[in-house]
Backbone as JSON, one array per atom type, in Angstrom:
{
  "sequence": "XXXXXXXXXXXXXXXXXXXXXXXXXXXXXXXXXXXXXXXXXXXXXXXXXXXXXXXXXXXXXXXXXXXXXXXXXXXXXXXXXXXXXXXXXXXXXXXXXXXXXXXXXXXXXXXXXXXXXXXXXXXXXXXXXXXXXXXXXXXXXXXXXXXXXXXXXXXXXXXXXXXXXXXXXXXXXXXXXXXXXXXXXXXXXXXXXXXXXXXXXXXXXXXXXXXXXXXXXXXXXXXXXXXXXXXXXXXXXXXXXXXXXXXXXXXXXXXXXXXXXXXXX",
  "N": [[29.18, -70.8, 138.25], [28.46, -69.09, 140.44], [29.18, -66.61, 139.92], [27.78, -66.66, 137.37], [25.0, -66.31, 138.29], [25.42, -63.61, 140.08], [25.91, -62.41, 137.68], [23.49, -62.38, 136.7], [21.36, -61.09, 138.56], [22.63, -58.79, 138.59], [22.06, -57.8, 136.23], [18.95, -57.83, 136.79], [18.84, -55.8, 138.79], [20.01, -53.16, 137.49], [18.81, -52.53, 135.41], [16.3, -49.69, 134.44], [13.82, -49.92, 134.21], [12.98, -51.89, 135.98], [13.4, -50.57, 138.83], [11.02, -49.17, 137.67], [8.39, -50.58, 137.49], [8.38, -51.57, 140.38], [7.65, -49.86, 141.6], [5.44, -48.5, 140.24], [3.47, -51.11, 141.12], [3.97, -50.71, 143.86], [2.62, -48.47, 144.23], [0.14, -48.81, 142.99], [-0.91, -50.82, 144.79], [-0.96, -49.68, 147.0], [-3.04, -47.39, 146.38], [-4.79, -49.35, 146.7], [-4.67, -50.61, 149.42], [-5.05, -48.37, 151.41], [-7.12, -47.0, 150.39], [-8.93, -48.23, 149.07], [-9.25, -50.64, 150.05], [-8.75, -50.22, 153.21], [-9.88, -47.41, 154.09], [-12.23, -47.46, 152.25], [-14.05, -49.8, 151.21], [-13.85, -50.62, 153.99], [-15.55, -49.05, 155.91], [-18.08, -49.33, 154.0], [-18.56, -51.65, 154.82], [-18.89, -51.85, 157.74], [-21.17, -50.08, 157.87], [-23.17, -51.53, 156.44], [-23.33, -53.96, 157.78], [-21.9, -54.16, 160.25], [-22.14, -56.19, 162.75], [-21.85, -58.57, 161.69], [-20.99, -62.31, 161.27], [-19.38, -62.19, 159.31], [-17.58, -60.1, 158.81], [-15.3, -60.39, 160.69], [-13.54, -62.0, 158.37], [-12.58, -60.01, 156.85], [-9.94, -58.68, 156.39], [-8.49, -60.53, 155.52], [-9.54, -61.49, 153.19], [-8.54, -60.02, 151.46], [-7.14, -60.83, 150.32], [-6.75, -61.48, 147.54], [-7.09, -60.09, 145.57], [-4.75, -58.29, 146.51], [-2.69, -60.72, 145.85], [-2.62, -60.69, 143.16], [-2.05, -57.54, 142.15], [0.52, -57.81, 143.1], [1.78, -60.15, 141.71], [1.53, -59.61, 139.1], [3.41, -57.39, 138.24], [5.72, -58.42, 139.42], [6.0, -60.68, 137.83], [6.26, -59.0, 135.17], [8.81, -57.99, 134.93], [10.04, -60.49, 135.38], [9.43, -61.69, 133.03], [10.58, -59.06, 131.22], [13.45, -59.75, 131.85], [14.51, -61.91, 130.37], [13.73, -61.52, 127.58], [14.43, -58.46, 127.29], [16.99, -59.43, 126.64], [16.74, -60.95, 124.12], [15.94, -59.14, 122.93], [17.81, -57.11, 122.31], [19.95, -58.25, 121.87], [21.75, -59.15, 123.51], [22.0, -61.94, 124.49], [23.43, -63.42, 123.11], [26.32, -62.7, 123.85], [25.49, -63.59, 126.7], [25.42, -66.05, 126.49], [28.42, -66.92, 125.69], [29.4, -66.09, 127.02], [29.51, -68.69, 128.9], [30.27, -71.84, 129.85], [28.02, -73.26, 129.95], [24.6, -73.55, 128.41], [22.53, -74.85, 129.94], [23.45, -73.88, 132.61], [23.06, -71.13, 132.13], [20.2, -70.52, 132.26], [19.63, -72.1, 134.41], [20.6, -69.86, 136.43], [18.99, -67.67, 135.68], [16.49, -68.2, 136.53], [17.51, -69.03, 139.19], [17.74, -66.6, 140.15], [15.29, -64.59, 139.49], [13.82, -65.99, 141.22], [14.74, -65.48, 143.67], [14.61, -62.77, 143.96], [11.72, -62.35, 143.32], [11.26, -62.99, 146.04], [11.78, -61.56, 147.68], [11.15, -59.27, 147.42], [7.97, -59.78, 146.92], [7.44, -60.54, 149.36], [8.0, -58.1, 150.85], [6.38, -55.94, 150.17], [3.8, -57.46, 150.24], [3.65, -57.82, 152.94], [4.31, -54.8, 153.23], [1.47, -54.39, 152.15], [-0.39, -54.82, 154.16], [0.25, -53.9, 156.3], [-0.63, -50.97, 155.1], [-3.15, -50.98, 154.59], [-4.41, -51.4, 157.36], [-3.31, -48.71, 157.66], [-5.05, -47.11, 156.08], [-7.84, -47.64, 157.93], [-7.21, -46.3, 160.09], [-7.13, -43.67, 159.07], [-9.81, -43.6, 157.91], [-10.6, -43.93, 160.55], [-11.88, -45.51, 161.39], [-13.07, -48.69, 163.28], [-12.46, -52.36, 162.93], [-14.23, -55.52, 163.77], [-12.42, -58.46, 165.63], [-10.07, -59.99, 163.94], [-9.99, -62.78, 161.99], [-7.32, -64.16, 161.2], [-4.27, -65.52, 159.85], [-1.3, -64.55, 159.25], [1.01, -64.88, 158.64], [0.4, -66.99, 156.75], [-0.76, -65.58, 154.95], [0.49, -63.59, 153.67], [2.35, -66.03, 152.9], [0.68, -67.25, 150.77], [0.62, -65.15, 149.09], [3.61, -64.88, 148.41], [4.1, -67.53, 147.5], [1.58, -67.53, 145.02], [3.14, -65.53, 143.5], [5.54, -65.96, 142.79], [5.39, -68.45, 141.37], [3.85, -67.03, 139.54], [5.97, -65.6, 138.05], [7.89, -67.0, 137.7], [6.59, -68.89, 135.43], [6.04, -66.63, 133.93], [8.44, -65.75, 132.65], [9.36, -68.31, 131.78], [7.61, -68.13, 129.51], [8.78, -65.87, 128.25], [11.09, -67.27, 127.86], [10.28, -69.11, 125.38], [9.11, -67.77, 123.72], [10.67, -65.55, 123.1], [10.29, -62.96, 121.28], [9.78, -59.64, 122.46], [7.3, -58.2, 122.76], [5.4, -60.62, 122.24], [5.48, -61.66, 123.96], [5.14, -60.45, 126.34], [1.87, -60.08, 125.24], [1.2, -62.85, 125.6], [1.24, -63.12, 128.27], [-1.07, -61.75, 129.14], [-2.7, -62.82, 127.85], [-3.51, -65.38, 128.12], [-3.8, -66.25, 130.43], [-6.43, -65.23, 131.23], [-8.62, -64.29, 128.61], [-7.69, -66.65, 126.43], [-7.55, -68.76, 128.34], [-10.62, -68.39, 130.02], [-12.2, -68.71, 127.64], [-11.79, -71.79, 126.52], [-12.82, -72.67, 128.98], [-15.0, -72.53, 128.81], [-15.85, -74.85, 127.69], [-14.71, -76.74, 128.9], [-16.36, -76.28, 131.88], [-16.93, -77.62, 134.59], [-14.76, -78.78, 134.83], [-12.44, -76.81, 134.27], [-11.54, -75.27, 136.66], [-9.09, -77.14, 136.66], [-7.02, -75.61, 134.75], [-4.47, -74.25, 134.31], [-3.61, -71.26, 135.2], [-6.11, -70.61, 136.67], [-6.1, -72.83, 137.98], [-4.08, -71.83, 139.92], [-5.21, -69.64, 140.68], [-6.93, -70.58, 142.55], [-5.9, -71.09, 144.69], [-4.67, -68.65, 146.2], [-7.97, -67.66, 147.08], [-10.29, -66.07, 148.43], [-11.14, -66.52, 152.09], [-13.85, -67.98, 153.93], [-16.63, -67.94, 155.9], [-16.57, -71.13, 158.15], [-18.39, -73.76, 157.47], [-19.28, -72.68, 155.71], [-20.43, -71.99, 151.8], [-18.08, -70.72, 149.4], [-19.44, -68.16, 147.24], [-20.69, -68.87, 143.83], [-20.92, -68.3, 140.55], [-23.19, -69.04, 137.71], [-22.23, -69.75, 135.33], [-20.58, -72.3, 136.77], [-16.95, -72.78, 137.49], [-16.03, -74.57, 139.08], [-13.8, -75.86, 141.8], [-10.86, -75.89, 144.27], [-8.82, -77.21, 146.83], [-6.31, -74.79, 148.18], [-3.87, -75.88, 148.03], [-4.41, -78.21, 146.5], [-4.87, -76.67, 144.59], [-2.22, -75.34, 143.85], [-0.86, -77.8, 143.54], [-1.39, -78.3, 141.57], [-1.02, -76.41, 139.6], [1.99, -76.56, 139.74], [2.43, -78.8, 138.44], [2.09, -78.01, 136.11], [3.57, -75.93, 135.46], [6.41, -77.53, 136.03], [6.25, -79.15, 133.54], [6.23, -77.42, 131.59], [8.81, -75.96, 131.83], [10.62, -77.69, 131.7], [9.99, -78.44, 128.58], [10.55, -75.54, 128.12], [13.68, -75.53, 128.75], [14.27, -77.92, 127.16], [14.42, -76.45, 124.3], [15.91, -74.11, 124.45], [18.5, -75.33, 124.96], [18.64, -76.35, 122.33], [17.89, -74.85, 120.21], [19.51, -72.18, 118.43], [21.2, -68.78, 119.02], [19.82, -66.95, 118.05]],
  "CA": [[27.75, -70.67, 138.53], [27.87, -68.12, 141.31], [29.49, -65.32, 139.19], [26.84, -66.32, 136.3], [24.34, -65.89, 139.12], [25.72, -62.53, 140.31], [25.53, -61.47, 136.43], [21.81, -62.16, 136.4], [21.1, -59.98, 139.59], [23.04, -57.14, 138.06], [20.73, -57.15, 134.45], [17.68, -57.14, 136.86], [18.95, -54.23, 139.45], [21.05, -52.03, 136.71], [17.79, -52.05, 133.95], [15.55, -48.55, 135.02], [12.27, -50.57, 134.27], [12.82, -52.43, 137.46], [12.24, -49.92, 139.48], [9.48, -48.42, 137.56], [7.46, -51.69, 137.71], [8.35, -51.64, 141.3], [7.3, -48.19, 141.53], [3.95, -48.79, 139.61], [3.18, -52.32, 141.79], [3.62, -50.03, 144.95], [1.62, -47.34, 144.0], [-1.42, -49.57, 142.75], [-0.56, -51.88, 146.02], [-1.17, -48.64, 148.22], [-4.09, -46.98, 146.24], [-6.14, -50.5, 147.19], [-4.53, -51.28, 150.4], [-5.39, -47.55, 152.09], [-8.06, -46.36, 150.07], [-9.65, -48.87, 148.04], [-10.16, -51.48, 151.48], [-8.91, -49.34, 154.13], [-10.72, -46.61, 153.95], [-13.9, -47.51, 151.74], [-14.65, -50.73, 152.1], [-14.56, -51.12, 155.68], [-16.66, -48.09, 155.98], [-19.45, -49.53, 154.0], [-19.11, -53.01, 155.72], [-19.01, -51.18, 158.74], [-22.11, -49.51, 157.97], [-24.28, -52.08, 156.36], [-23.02, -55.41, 158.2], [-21.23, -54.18, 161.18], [-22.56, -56.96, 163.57], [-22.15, -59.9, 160.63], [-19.88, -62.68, 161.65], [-17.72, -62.07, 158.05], [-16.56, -58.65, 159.29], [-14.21, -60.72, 160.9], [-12.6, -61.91, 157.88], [-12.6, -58.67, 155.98], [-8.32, -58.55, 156.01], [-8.31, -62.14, 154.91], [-10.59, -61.43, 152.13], [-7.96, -58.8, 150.3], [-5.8, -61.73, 149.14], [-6.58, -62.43, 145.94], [-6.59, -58.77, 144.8], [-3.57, -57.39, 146.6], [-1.89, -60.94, 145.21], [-2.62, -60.13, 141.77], [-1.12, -56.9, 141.97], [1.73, -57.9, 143.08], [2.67, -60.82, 141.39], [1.6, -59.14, 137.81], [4.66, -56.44, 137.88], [6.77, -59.44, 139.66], [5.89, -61.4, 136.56], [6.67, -58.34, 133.91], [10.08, -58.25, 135.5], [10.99, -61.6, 135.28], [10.16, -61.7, 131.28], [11.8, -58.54, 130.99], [14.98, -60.23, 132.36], [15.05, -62.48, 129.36], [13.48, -61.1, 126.32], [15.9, -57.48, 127.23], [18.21, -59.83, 126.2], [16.45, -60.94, 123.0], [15.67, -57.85, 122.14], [18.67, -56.01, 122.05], [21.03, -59.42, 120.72], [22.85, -59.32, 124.0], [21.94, -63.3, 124.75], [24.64, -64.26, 122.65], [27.52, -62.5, 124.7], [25.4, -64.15, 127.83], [25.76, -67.77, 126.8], [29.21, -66.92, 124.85], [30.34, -65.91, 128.33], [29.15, -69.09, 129.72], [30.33, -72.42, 129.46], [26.87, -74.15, 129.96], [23.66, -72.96, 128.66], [21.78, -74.97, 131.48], [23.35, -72.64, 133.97], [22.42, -69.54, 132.17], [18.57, -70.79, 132.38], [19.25, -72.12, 135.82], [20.98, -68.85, 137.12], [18.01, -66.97, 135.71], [15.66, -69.15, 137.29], [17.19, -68.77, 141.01], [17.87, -64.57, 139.96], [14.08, -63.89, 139.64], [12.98, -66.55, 142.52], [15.37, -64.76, 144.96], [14.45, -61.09, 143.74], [10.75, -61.82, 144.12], [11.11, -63.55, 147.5], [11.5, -60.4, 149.01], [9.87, -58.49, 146.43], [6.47, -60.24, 147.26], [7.48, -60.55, 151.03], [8.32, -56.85, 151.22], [4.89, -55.73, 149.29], [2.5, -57.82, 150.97], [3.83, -56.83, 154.15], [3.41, -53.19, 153.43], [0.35, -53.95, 151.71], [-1.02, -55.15, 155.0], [0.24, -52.28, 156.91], [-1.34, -49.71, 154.69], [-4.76, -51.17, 155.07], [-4.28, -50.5, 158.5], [-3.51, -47.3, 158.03], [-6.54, -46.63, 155.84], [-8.54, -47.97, 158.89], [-6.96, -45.27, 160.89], [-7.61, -42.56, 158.61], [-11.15, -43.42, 158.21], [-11.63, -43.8, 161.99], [-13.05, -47.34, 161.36], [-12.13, -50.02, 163.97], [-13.04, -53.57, 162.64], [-14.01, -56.87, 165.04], [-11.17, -59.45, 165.38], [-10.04, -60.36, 162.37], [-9.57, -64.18, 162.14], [-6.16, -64.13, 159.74], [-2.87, -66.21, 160.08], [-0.83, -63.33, 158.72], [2.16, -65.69, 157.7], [-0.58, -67.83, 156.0], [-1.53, -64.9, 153.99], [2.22, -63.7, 152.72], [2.45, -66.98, 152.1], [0.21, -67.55, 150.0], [1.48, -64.46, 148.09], [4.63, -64.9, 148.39], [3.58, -68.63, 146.55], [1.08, -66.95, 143.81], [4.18, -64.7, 142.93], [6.68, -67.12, 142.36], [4.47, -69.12, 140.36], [3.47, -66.37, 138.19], [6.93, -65.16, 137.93], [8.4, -68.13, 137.01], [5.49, -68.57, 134.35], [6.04, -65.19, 132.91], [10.01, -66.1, 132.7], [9.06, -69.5, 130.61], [7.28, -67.53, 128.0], [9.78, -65.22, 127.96], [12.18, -67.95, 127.08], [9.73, -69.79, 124.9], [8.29, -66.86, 122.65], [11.68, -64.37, 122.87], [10.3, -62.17, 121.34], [8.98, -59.28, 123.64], [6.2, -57.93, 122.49], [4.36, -61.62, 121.89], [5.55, -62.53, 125.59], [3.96, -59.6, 127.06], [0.45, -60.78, 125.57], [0.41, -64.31, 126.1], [1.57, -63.24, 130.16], [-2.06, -61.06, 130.05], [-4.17, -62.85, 127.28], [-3.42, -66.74, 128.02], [-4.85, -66.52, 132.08], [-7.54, -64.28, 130.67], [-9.41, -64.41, 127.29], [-7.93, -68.13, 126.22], [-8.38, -70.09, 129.73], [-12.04, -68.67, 129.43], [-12.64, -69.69, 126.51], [-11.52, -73.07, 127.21], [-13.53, -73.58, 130.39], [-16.71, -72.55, 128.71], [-16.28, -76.03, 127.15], [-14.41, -77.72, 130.29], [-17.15, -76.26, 132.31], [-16.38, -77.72, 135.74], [-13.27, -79.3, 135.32], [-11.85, -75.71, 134.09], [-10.89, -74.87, 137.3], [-7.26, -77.69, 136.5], [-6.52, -75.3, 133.49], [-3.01, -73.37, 134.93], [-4.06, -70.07, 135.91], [-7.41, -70.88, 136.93], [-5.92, -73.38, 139.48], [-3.1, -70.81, 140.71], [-6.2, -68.65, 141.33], [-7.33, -71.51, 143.43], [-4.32, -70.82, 145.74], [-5.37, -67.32, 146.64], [-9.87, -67.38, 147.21], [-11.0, -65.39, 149.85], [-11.46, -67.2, 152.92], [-15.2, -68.84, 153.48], [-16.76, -68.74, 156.85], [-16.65, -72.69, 158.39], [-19.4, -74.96, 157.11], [-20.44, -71.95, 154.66], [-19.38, -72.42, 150.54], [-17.84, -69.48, 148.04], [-20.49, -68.15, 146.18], [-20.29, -69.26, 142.67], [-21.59, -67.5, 139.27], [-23.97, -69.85, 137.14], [-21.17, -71.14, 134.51], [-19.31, -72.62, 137.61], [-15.97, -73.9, 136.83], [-15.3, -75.71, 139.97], [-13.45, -75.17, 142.71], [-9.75, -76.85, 144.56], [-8.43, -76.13, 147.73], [-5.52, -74.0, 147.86], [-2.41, -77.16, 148.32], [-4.82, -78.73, 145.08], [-4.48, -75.62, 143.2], [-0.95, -75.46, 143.99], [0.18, -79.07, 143.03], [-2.12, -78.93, 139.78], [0.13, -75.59, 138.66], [3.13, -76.86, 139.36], [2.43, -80.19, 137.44], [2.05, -77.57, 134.58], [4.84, -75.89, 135.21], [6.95, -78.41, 135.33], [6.07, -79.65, 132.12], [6.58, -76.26, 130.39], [9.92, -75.74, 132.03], [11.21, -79.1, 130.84], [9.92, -78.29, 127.49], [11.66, -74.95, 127.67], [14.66, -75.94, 129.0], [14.87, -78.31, 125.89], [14.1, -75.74, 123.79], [16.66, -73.31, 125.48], [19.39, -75.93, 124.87], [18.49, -76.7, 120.88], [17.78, -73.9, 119.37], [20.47, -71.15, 118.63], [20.84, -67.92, 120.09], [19.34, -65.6, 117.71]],
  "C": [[27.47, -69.42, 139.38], [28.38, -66.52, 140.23], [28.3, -65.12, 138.01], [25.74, -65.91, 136.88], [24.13, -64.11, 139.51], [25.43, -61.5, 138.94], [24.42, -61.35, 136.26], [21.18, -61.32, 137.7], [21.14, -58.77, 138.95], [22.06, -56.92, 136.96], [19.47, -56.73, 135.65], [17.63, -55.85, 138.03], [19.47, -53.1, 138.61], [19.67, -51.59, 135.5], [16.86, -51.23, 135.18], [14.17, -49.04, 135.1], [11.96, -51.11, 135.36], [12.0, -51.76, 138.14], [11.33, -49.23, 138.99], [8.59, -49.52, 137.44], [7.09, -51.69, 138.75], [7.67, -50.52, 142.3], [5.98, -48.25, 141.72], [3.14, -50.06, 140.79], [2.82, -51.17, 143.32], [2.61, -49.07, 145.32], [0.47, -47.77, 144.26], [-1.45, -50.55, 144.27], [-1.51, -50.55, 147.13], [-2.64, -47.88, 148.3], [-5.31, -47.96, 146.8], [-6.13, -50.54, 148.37], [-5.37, -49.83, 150.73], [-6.63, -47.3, 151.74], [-9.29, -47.0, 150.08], [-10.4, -50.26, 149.26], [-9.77, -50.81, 152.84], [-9.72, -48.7, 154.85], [-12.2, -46.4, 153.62], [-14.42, -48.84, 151.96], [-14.88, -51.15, 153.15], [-15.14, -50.55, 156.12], [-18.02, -48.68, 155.98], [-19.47, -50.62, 154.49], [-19.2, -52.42, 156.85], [-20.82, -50.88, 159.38], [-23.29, -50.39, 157.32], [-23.86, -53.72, 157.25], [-22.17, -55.33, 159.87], [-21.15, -55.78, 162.66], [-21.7, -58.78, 162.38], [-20.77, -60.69, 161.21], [-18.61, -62.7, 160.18], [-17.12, -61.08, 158.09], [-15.55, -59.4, 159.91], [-12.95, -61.72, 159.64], [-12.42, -61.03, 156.7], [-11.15, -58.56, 155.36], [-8.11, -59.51, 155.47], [-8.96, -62.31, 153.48], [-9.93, -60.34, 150.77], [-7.16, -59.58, 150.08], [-5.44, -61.76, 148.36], [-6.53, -60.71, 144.73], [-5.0, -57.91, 145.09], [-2.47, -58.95, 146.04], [-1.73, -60.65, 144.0], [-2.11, -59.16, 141.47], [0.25, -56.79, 142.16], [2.58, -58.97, 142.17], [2.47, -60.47, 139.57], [2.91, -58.42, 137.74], [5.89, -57.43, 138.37], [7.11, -60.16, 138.22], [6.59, -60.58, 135.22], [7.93, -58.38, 134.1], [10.88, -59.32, 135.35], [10.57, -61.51, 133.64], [10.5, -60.97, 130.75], [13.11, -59.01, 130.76], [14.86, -61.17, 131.21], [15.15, -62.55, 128.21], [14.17, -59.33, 125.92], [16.56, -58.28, 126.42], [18.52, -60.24, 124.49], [16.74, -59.86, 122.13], [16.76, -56.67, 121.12], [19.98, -57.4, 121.66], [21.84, -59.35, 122.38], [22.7, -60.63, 124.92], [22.83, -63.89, 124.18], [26.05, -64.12, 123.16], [27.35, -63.03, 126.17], [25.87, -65.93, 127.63], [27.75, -67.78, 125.76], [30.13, -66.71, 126.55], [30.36, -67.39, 129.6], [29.4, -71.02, 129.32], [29.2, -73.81, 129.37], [25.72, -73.58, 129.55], [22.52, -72.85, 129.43], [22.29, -73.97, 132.02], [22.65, -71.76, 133.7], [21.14, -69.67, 132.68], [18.69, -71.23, 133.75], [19.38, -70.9, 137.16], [19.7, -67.91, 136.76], [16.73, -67.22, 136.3], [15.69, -69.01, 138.91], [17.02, -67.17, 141.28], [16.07, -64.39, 140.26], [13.12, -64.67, 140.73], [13.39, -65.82, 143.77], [14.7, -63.19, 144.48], [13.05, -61.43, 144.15], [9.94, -62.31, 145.15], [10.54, -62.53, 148.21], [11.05, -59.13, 148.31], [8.77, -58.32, 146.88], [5.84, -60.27, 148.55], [7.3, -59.2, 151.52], [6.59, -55.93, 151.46], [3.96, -56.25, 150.05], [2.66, -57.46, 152.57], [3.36, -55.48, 154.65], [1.87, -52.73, 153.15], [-0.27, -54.04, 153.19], [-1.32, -53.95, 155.89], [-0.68, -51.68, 156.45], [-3.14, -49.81, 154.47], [-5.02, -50.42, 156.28], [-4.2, -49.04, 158.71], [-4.75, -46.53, 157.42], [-7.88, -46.73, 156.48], [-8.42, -46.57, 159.35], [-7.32, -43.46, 160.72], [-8.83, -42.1, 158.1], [-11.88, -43.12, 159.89], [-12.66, -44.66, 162.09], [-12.3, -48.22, 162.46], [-13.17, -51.32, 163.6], [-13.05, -54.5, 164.01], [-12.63, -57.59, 164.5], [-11.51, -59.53, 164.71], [-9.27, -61.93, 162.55], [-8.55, -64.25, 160.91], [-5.03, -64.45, 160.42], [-2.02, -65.65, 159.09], [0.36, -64.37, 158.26], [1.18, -66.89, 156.78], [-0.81, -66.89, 154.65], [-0.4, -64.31, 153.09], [2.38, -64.65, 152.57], [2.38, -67.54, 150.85], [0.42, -66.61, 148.66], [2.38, -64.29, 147.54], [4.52, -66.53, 147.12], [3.01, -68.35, 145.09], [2.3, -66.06, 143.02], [5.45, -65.49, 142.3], [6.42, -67.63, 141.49], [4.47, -68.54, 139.12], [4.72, -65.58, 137.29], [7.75, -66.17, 136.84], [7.94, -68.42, 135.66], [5.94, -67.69, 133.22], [7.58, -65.98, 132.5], [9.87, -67.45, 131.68], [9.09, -69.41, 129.67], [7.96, -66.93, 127.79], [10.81, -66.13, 126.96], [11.52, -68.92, 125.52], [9.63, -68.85, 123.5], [9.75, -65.77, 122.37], [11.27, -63.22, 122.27], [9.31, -60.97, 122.63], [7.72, -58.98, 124.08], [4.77, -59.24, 122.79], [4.39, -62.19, 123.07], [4.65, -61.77, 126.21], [2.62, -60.09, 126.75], [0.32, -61.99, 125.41], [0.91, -63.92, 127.88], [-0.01, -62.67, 130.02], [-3.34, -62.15, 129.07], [-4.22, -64.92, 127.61], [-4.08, -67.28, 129.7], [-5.97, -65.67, 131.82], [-8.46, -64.37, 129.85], [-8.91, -65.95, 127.37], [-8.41, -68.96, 127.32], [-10.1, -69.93, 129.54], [-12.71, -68.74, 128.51], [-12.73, -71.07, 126.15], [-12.24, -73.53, 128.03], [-14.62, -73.08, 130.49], [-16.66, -74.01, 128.02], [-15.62, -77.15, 128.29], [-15.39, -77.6, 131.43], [-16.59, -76.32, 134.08], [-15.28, -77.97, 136.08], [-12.33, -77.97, 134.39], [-10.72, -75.21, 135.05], [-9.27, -75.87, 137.09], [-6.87, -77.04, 135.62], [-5.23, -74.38, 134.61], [-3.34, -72.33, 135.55], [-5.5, -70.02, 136.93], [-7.09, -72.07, 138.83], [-5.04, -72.85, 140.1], [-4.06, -70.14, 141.28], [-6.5, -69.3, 142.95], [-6.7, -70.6, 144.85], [-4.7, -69.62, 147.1], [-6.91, -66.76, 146.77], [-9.57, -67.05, 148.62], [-11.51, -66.56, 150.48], [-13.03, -67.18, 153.45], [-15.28, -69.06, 155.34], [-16.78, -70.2, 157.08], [-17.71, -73.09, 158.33], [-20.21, -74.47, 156.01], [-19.36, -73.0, 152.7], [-19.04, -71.19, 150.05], [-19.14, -69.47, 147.45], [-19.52, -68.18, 144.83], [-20.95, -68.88, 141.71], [-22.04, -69.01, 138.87], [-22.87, -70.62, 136.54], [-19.62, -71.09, 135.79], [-18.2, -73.31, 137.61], [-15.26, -74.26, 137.61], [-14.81, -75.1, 140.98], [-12.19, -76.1, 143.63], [-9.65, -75.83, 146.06], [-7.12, -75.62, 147.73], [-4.29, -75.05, 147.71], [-2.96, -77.73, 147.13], [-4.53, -78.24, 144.55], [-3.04, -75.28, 142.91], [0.11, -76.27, 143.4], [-0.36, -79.17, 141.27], [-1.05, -77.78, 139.0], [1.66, -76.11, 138.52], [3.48, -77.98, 138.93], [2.6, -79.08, 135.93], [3.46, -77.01, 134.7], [6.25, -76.42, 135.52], [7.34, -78.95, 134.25], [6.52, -78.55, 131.13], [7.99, -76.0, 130.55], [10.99, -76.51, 131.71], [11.24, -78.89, 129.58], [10.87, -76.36, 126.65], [13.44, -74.93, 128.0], [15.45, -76.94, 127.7], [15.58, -77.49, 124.49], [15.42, -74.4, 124.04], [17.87, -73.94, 124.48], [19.74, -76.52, 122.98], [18.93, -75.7, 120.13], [18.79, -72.61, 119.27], [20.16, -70.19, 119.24], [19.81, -66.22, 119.64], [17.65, -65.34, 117.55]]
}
């Protein structure tokens, strides 16, 4: 197990895509953190709201965009790591080397939870920083900022895993690569809303929709989220949490069967 382990590390540090995902994630991570709320948005909150008591959670309020960027290239990464393998036939010298095919699926399973531990940890970290520094280079100083900074990598560090894992499913589900890549962008996207124009409120339990949950900008106390007309509900973040991983559960069981049936080609 630990050597089949060690082999699934090496595919995802030795393939060059890595780091250009990691690359790309940082980049787009940096252009938002410095520029994009740094720099411009706290400007114009600055300048039309300065006094308002939600200037204080302004840093708390870049969650759900700086998780999304991170746990999208986390996510391409992990179904890289299994449809590479499709792709190019070399899944049959992985389970030929391996006298269980559970392990392989379980060693790939702890490979891309450990890689984007500190992946997601690393990233939201710096993202945080580099806000800060886009403060500094505007020459903006914000009021306290009410934010439980291990609350907030948390919660990224959580959304990433999730979506990682996820991506990594379909990977194993769909093999090929191409058709994995768009059900990872078009199945939390176009199908869910399509779906939860006819689920309506109870939309928000559809998989992605309640991962979102997870990560909403924080809501002064006694106020609500504003909500668009077709409102499809709303969980709190430990709801949205247990409702995804009821799903994935279920999918991981079903590929895990699936995994174990079906040959290797």
């Amino acid at each position: 197990m630990i050597s089949q382990l060690k082999s699934e590390f090496k595919k995802i540090f030795t393939v060059r895509s890595t780091y250009g995902w990691i690359l790309l994630a940082l980049v787009l991570v940096g252009i938002f953190a410095v520029y994009g709320e740094g720099f411009n948005d706290a400007s114009n909150l600055l300048k039309s709201k300065a006094n308002g008591p939600g200037a204080g959670l302004f840093i708390a309020g870049t969650i759900n965009q700086m998780a999304n960027f991170i746990a999208i290239f986390g996510g391409i990464i992990a179904l890289l790591l299994i449809t590479h393998e499709y792709r190019y036939n070399t899944i049959t010298y992985t389970l030929t080397a391996s006298n269980s095919r559970s392990k392989v699926l379980f060693s790939k399973v702890l490979a891309i939870m450990g890689f984007v531990f500190f992946y997601s940890v690393i990233l939201g970290a710096m993202g945080l920083g580099m806000i800060y520094l886009g403060l500094a280079l505007s020459h903006n100083v914000l009021p306290h900022q009410d934010i439980n900074y291990l609350t907030y990598v948390g919660k990224i560090l959580f959304f990433s895993e999730a979506y990682a894992l996820a991506a990594l499913a379909l990977g194993a589900l769909i093999r090929n690569q191409v058709g994995a890549f768009a059900s990872l962008f078009i199945i939390p996207g176009p199908v869910e809303a399509l779906i939860g124009l006819l689920l309506k409120h109870n939309a928000v339990y559809l998989p992605f929709m309640a991962l979102q949950e997870v990560i909403q900008s924080p809501v002064l106390p006694g106020t609500h989220p504003a909500r668009p007309e077709n409102d499809t509900g709303s969980l709190t973040a430990v709801h949205g949490a247990e409702v995804f991983i009821v799903y994935l559960v279920i999918v991981w069981l079903i590929t895990w069967y699936l995994f174990l049936k079906r040959d290797s080609s």
